[in-house]
N, C-alpha and C positions, 0 to 999 in steps of 0.2 A: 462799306468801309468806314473804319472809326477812324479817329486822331486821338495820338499821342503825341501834347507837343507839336513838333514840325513834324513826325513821324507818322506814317500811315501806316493801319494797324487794319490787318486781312484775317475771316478767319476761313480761309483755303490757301493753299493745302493746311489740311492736319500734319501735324510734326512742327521741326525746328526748321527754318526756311532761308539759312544769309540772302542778306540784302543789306547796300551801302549802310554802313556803319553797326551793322549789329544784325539781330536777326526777328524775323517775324515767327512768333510761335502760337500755335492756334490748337485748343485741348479740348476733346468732349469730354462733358458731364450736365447731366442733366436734372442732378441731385444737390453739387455741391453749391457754395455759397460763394468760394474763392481759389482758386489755382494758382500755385508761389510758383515761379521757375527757380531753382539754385544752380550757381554756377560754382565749378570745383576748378583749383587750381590744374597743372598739367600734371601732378602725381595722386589727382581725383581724392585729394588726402584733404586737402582744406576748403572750404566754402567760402567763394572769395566774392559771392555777390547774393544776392535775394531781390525778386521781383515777384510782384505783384500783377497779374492780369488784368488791364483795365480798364476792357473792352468785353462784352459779350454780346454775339447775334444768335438768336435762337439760344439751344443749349450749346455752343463751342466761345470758351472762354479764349481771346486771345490779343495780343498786344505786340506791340516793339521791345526788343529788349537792347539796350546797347550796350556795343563792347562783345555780343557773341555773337563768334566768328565761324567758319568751318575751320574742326580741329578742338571747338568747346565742349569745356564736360558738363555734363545736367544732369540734374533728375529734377522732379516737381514731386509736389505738397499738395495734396488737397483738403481744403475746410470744407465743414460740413456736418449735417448732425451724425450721433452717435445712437441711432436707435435699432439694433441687429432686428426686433419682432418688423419695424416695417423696411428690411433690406438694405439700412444705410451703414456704413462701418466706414465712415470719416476719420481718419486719425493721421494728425499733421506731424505726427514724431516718426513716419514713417516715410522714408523717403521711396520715391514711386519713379519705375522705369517708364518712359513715355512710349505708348502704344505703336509711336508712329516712326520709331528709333530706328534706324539702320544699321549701327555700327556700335557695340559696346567696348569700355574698357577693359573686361575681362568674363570670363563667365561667371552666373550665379555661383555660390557658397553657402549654403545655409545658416542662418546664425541667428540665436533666440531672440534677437532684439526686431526680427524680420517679422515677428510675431503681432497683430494687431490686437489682439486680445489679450487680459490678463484669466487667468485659471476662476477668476469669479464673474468674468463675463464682460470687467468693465477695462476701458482702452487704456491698452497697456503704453505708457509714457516714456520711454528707451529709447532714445534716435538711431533708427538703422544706417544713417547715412554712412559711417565710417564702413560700413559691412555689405555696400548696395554696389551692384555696377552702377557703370556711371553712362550714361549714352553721349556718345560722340554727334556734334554736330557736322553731318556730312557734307561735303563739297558743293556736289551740284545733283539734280535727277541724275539717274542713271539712263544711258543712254539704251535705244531697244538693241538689246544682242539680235544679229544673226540665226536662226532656223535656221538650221542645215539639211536636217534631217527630214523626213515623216516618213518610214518605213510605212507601207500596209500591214493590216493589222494580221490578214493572212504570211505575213512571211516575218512573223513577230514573235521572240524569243527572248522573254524577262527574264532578269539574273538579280533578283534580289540581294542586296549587301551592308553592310555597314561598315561607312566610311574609315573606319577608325580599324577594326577588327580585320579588314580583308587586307592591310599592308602593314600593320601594327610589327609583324616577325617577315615579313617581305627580305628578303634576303640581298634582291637584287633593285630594291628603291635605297637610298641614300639615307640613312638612319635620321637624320637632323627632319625630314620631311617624311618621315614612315606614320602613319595613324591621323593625315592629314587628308584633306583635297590637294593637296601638293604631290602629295605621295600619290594620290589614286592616278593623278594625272599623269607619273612618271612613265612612259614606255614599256617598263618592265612590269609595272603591274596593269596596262592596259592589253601586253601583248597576251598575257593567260585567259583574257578575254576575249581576243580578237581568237587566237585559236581554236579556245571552246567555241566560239562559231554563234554565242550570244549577239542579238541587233539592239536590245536595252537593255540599260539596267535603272533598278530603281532603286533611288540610295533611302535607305532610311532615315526617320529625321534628323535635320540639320540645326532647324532651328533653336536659340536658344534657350537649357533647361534647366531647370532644378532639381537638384535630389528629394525624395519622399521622407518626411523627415523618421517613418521608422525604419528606412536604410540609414540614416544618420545613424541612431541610436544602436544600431547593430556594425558598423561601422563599412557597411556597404554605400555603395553610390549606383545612380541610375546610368545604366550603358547603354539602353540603347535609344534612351533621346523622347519618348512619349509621355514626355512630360512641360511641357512649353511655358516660356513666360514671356517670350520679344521673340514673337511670330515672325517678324521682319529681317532677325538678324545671325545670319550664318552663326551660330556659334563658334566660342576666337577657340576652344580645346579642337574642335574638328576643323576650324579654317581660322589657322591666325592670322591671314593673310582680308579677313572679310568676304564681303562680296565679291570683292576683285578674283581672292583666288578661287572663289567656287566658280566664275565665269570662266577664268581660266583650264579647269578641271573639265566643263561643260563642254567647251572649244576643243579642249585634247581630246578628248574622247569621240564627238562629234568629227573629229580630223581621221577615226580610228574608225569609222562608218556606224557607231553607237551611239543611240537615244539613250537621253536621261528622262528620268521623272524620278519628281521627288516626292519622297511621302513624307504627306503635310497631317498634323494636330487640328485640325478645328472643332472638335468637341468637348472640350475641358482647356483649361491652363493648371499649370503647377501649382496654384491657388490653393487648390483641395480642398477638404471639406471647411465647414464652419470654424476648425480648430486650425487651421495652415495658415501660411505667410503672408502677408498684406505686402506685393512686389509691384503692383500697376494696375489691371482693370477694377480687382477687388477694393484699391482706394480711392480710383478716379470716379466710381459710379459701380457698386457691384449691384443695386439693383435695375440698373439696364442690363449689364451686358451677364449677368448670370441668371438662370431659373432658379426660381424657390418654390419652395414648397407651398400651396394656396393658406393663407390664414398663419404663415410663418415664416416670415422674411427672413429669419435669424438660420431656417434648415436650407440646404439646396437639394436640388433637385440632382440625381444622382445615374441620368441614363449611361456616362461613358464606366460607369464603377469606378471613379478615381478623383470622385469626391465634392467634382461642381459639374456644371453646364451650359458651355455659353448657348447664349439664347439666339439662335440667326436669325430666326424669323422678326426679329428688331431692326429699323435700321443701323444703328451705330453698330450693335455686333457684326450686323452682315457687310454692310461696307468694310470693317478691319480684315475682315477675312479676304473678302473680293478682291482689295486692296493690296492684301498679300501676294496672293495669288500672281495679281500683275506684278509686283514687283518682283518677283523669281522669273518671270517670265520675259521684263523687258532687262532686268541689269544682269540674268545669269543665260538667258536663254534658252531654259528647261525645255524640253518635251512635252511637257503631259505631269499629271498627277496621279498618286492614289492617296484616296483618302480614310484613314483609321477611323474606324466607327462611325462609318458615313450614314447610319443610319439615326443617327442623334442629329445629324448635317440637316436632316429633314425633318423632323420634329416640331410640328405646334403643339401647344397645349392639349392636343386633343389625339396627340399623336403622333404615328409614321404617314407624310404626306407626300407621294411622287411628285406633286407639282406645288411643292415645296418654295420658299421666295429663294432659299440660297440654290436650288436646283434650275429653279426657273432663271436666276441671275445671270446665271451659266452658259444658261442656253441661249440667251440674247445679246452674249458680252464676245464682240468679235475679236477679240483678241484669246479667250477662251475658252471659245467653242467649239474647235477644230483640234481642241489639243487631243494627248489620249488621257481618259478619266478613267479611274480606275475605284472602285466601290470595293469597301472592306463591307459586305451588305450586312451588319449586325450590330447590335449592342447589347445589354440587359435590360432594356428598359422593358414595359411594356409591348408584346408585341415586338419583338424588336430584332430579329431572324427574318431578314427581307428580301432574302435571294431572288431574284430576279423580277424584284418590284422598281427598278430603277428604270429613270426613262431612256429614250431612244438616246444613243452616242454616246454613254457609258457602258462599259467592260466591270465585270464584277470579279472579286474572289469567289470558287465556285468551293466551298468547303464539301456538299455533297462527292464532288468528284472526288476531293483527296480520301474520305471516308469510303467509297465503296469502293477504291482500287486499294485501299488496305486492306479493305476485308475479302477481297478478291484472294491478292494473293498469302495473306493469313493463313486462308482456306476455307476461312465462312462458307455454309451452305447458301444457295439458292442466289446468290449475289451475282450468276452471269448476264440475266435479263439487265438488270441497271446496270449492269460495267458496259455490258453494247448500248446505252442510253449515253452513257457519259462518254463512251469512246466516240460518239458520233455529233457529238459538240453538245449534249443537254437539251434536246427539242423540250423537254418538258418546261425547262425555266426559262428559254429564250428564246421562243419560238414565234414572238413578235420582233425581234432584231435579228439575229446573227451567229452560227458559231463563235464565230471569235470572243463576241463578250461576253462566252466564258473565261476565265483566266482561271487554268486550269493545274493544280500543282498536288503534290503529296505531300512535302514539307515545304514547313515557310520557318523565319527567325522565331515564331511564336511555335512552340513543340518542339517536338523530338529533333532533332538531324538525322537525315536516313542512313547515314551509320548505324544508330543509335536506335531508330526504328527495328531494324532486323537485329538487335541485338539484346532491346530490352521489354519483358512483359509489363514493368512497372516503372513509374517515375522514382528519382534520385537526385530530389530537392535540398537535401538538407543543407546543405551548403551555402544557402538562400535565408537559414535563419529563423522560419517559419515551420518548426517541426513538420518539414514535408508537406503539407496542409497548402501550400499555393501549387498554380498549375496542375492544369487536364487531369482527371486519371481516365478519359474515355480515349484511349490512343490505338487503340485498333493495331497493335505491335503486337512483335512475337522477338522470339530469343534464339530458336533455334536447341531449345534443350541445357540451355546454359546462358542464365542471368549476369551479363556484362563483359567482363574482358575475359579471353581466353586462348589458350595456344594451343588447344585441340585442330590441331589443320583440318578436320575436317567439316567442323563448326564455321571455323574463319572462311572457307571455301565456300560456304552454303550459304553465311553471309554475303560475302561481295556477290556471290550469282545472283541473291533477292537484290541487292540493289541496283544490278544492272536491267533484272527485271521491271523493276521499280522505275527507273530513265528510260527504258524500252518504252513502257506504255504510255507516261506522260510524252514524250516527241514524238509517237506514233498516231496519238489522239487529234481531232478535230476540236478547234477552239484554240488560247493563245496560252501555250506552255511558260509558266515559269521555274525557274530551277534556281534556291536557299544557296547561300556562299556555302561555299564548302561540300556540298554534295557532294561534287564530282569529285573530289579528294580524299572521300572516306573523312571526310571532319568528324570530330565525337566531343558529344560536352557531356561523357562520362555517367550519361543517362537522365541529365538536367533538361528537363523541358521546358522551363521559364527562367531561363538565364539573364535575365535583364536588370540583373543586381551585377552582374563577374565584367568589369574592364580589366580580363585576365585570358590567361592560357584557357580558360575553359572556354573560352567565346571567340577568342582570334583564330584564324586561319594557323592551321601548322603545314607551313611548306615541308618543311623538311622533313614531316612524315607523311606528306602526300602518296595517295594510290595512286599513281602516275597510268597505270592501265584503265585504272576506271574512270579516268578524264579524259583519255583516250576513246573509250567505249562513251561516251556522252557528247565527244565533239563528231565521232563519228555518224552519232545516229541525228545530232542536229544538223549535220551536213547532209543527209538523208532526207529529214526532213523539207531542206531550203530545195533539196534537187528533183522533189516529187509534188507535185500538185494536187494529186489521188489522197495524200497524207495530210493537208492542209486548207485546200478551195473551202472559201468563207459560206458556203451556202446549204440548205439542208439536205439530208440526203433521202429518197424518196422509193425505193427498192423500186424503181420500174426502166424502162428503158429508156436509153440518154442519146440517142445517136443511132444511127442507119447500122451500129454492128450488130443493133440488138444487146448490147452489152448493159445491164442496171448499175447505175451508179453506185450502188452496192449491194451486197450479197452475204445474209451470215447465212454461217456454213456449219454443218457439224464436220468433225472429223474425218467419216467416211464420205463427206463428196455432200449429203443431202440437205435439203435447207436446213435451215434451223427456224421450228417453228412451234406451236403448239408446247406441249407439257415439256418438251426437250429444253426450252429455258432453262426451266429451274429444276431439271431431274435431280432427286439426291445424289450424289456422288460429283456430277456433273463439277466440272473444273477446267473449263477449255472452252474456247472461242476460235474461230476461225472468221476471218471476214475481207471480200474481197472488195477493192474500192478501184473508180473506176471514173477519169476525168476525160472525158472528150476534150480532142484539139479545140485549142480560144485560142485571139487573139494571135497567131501564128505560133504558139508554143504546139506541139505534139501531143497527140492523144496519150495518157499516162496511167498504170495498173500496177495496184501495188498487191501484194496478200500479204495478213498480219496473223499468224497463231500462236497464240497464249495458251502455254499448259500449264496452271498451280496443281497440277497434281501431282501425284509422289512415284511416280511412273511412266518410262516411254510413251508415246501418243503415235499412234499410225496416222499419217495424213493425206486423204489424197487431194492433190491440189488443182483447181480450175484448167480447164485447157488452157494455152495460151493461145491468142489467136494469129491466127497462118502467119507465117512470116516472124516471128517471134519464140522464145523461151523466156522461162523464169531465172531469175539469176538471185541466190540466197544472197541480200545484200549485207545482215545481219543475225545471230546468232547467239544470244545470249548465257548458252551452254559450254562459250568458248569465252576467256578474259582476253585473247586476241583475235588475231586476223582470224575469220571465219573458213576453215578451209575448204578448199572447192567452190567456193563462191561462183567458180563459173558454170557449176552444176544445178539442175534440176528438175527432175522428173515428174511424171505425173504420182508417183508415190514416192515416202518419205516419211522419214521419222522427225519429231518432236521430243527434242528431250525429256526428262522430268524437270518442273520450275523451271523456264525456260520460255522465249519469243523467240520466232522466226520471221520474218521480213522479207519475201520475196518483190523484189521488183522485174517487169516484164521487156523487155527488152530486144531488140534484132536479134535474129540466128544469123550468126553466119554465113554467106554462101559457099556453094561447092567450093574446092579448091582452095 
């Protein structure tokens, strides 16, 4: 503890801290020379004080400042050399948001003055302040929310969304709060959740961001948030309300039997490359808390593609992060995370490293250990495709699964052997952990929408700015014989059957299904795969042209899901026998009844699956037998199905050849048809007695 004056001068916590008569503020930097605090009047328009730090322990500058209060606006200044080749970019005409912010006066806005460099290299002199949010000093800690929740991971159903876009046209949210957490939290937009029969969701980022400045210049902005600059602070366009009302959203939802998790940024900031905004870590210290290139402080190191990389394996980095982390956890009361580009998360200098300090941090930290984590396993770096290289208690994005259930039902040759791997939760990738964490999906916000999948062979970017030239063209889509929109009824019919096919097999699957806003709607962003420029009709939810039958068909089959055991038990499955009936936990089947084994895999033509699953009584729930047959073929399928055993029938519980109720559901034989393109879903069930 230093002195200032009669003032004691802390440097813990980091951030702005009230305490009698003003406030303690404590800054890392382990580069600079000097740290200003400026304080703005209450329309954050005028600078109505300037302080001096002037106290440091170790590298954290920090001091009393008096007179701010909670409710004060700041930003801080850092001095310091100007030498880009050894990673320093000091420039005090730039006013800098503090890392450890909670609450801004407004969102980012891009503006050339935000710029730290001039076009010849040297610091460009322009005060950003009139142009900078301004950070509120906040009240008091936040207090720990509430857990309500922890669904098992076996009876777990993510509903991927963006806050802004899923209530933006919400019909029945209150327009004053539509494209908010106010809105998400409305009743009406949690009941289409509660009915689809979804237990999470995971909102996409929240935190505060900045536009990429060549969406400025084309006169786009970034929509869906993976772009951060105040890791800490709900951004005020998606929660004007702050912290406050994204706990509140948390709670609703939470009140509605739904987990949240939130997907968090921690592998880049809105910083970018060498040529981007000087907004906070880049001026307080960018060579700790960014990678550069070895022998050129002036390049960064570029694993997430979007232009810098914070460095976790530091401490400073890695506490801002960790730190994050708890604060969504103790003032909103999250679930769980996933994390984007989490394979940059683990990154030393020498690479992709499982036991990683930010992974390792994780695993030691009891507050968020037990949450659910969720791995985006990829980057571009080097090496950097790391699917099921993540340790124990993390759930991964399984991108193999969405790729060979496209090309499943595409109709790719030879694809049945690896669709019975992925239908059985991925033994291959996860076979030290769990089914479950795989996190298993077809579409996510990043690609096609599966409207849009069965409707387009090619992407339909232009709209984006970049002559087509951004986003996937490996999308494993088909059209149906006719590229995009069309009134051929019988196109439009072969479409929504593939995407019921499509929702069939991801909730019929082992491991932890997620399902993109909008699936279950027929959403269409008109064949844009990388829509992350449109805060428009091409990205919002359109209620009013919802497919009401095919969210129907998806709430159905997740209520299947939740009511079968055989379709979801977290453990591997082992083709031998499980229980005194003699019955194998599972059984692939060819068509006519006989295993499926040998060359029969991957016969050419071959396009169908049959597979019977099979949970012995636990725990006092009932022994439970499901059968699942998948035809992408382009013709009937004869099928003859398992006996059932004494005392029992199969009851067709679902039918994908039908956009409604399945008829005769109370039927079924030992033989049977299978449509063409089409799932059947037998569940086993009592007969009846006489009489």
């Amino acid at each position: 503890m230093a002195a200032n004056g009669t003032h004691p001068s802390n440097p813990e916590p980091l951030g702005a801290t009230p305490v009698p008569g003003g406030a303690n503020v404590a800054v890392f930097s382990a580069h600079a020379t000097a740290i200003e605090v400026c304080l703005f009047d209450r329309d954050s328009i005028v600078q109505t004080a300037s302080h001096r730090l002037p106290d440091r322990t170790g590298d954290v500058f920090h001091g009393f400042v008096p007179g701010m209060a909670a409710g004060s606006r700041y930003g801080l200044r850092a001095h310091g050399p100007w030498s880009p080749r050894d990673g320093h970019r000091f420039n005090p005409a730039k006013l800098l948001v503090d890392p450890y912010a909670t609450i801004l006066d407004r969102g980012f806005r891009l503006h050339p003055s935000m710029f730290g460099a001039q076009p010849d290299g040297t610091p460009d002199p322009r005060d950003s302040a009139a142009f900078m949010p301004k950070a509120i000093v906040a009240a008091a800690s936040p207090a720990i929310a509430a857990r309500a929740l922890r669904w098992p991971w076996d009876y777990t159903v993510v509903y991927e969304l963006h806050v802004r876009g899923f209530t933006r046209t919400h019909p029945g949210v209150p327009e004053a709060v539509r494209g908010t957490c106010a809105g998400l939290a409305h009743r009406a937009a949690i009941s289409h959740l509660v009915r689809l029969g979804v237990t999470t969701v995971e909102l996409m980022p929240v935190a505060a961001w900045v536009d990429e400045r060549h969406l400025v210049a084309l006169g786009l902005g970034n929509y869906w948030g993976y772009n951060p600059v105040s890791l800490m602070v709900p951004d005020p366009r998606l929660a004007p309300g702050g912290m406050a009302e994204l706990a509140a959203c948390v709670a609703a939802l939470h009140e509605a039997g739904i987990e949240v998790i939130l997907d968090v940024v921690l592998n880049h900031t809105g910083e970018g490359d060498e040529h981007g905004p000087t907004l906070s870590l880049r001026g307080l210290d960018n060579a700790t808390y960014y990678r550069t290139l070895p022998g050129d402080g002036a390049r960064y190191v570029d694993d997430a593609g979007c232009g810098n990389t914070l460095a976790l394996d530091r401490p400073p980095a890695l506490r801002l992060a960790l730190d994050t982390l708890r604060h969504y956890v103790r003032a909103a009361g999250v679930d769980g995370f996933r994390f984007d580009l989490a394979t940059t998360l683990a990154r030393r200098d020498t690479g992709f490293d499982p036991d990683a300090p930010f992974l390792a941090a994780i695993a030691a930290d009891p507050l968020l250990r037990d949450l659910k984590l969720i791995a985006e396993p990829w980057d571009i770096g080097p090496g950097g495709h790391r699917l099921g290289a993540f340790p124990a208690g993390w759930a991964e994005w399984n991108d193999r699964y969405r790729d060979t259930v496209r090309r499943f039902w595409r109709g790719d040759e030879a694809t049945v052997a690896e669709l019975a791997t992925r239908l059985a939760g991925s033994s291959d990738l996860f076979a030290t952990r769990s089914p479950a964490c795989s996190v298993n999906f077809v579409c996510a916000h990043d690609g096609f929408s599966l409207a849009d999948l069965v409707s387009h062979e090619h992407k339909h970017n232009e709209a984006n700015g970049e002559g087509n030239r951004d986003g996937t063209d490996r999308n494993f889509s088909w059209n149906h014989g006719v590229e995009g929109p069309t009134e051929d009824a019988g196109v439009v019919a072969a479409r929504r059957r593939d995407a019921r096919n499509l929702l069939a097999t991801l909730l019929v699957s082992r491991g932890t299904p997620m399902l993109s806003m909008g699936d279950e709607l027929g959403r269409t962003q008109r064949g844009n795969n990388n829509a992350y420029a449109h805060d428009d009709t091409l990205s919002w939810m359109d209620w009013d042209g919802a497919d009401r039958a095919l969210c129907e068909a998806a709430a159905a089959l997740a209520a299947l899901r939740k009511d079968h055991r055989a379709l979801r038990e977290d453990r591997w499955l082992t083709g031998g026998a499980v229980d005194a009936t003699g019955l194998a936990d599972v059984e692939w089947r060819r068509p006519d009844g006989s295993a499926m084994a040998g060359d029969g895999w991957n016969r050419p033509g071959n396009h169908a699956l049959v597979l019977a699953l099979y949970a012995p009584a636990a725990d006092g729930a009932p022994a439970d037998r499901v059968v699942v047959a998948l035809n992408a073929g382009r013709e009937p399928l004869a099928v003859r199905w398992p006996q059932a055993r004494t005392g029992h029938r199969w009851r067709r519980a679902a039918d994908t050849a039908f956009a409604g109720a399945v008829p005769d559901a109370s039927t079924g034989g030992a033989d049977d048809a299978v449509e063409a393109r089409s799932v059947v879903v037998l569940v086993e069930e009592a007969a009846p007695g006489p009489g």
